[in-house]
C-alpha positions as CSV (number, residue, x, y, z in Angstrom):
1,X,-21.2,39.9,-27.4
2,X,-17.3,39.5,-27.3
3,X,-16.3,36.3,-25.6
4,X,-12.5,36.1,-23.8
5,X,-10.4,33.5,-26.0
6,X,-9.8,31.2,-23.4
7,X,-13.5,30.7,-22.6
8,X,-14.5,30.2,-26.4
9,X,-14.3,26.8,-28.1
10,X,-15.0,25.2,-31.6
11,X,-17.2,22.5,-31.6
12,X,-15.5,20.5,-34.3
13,X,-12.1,20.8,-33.7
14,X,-12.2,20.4,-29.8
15,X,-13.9,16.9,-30.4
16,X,-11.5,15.7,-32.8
17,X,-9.0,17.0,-30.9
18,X,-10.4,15.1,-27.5
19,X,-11.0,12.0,-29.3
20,X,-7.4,11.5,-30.9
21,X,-5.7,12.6,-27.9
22,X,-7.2,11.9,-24.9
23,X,-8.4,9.1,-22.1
24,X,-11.8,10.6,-22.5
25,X,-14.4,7.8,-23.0
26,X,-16.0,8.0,-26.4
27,X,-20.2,8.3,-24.6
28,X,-18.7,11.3,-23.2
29,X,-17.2,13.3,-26.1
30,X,-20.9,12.7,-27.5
31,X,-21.9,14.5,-24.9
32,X,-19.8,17.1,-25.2
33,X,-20.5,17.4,-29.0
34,X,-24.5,17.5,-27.8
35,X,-23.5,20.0,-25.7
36,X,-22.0,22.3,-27.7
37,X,-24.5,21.9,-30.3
38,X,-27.4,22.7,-27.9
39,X,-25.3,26.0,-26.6
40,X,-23.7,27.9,-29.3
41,X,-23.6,31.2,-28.6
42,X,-21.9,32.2,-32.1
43,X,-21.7,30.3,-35.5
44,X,-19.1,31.4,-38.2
45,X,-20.8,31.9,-41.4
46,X,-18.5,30.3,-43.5
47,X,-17.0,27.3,-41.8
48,X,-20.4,26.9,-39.8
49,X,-18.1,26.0,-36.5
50,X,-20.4,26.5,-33.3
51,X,-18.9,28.4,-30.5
52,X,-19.6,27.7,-27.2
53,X,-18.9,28.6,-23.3
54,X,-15.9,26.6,-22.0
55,X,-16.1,26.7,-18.7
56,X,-20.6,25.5,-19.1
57,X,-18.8,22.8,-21.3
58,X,-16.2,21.7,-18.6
59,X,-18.9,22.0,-15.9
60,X,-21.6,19.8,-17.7
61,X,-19.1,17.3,-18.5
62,X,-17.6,16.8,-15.1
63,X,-21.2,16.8,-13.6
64,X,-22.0,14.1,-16.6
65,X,-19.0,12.2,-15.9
66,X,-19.9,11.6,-12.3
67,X,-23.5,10.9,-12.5
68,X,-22.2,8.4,-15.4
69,X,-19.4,7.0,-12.9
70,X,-16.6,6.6,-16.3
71,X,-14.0,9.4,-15.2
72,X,-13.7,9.3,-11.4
73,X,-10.2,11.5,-11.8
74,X,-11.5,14.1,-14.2
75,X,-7.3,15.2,-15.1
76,X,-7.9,14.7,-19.0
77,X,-11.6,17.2,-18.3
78,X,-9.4,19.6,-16.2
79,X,-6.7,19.9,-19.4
80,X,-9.9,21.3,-21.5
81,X,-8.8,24.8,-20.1
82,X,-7.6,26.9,-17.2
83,X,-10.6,28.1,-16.7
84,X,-12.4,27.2,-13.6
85,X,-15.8,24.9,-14.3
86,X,-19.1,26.9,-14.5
87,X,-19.9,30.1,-12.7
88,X,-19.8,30.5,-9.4
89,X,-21.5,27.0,-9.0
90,X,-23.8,27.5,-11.9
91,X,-24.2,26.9,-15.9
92,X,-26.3,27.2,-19.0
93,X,-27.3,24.3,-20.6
94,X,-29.9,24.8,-23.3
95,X,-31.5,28.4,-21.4
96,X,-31.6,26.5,-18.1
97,X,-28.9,27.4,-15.2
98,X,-28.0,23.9,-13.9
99,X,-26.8,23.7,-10.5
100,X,-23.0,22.5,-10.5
101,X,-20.7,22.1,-7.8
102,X,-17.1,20.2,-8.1
């Protein structure tokens, strides 16, 4: 399976990344970290980074963030990529397709 570069993402480096430079509360870069570990598609076998869908991350964690009511403006989760959020109002989150609309 060949995934496009812009909708691939390391697991470690985008929440270090997140969490030294962005608004993004600290419950919700968990969650992202949960997420990603729940969904990796790929590991590398030697640096053991997870790879993961970006555009399932960015959808889970808008949905998240409004069912959690702690980022009502969602700019720093739209900065994550260009990439619209989910597929066509759907993603995978652990082999289940979770309704998402924005």
């Amino acid at each position: 399976m060949t995934l496009k570069k812009s909708q691939q993402v390391l697991a470690e480096g985008l929440y270090n990344t997140l969490l030294l430079n962005s608004n993004i509360p600290k419950s919700l870069l968990d969650e992202a970290q949960s997420f990603i570990n729940r969904n990796s598609l790929v590991e590398k076998p030697l640096s053991g980074e997870k790879i993961c869908c970006l555009r399932c991350l960015k959808a889970h964690l808008i949905k998240k963030s409004k069912a959690m009511n702690i980022l009502p403006d969602y700019e720093e989760l739209e900065k994550l990529t260009k990439e619209e959020a989910g597929h066509s109002g759907y993603y995978l989150d652990d082999d289940k397709l979770v309704e998402y609309f924005a």
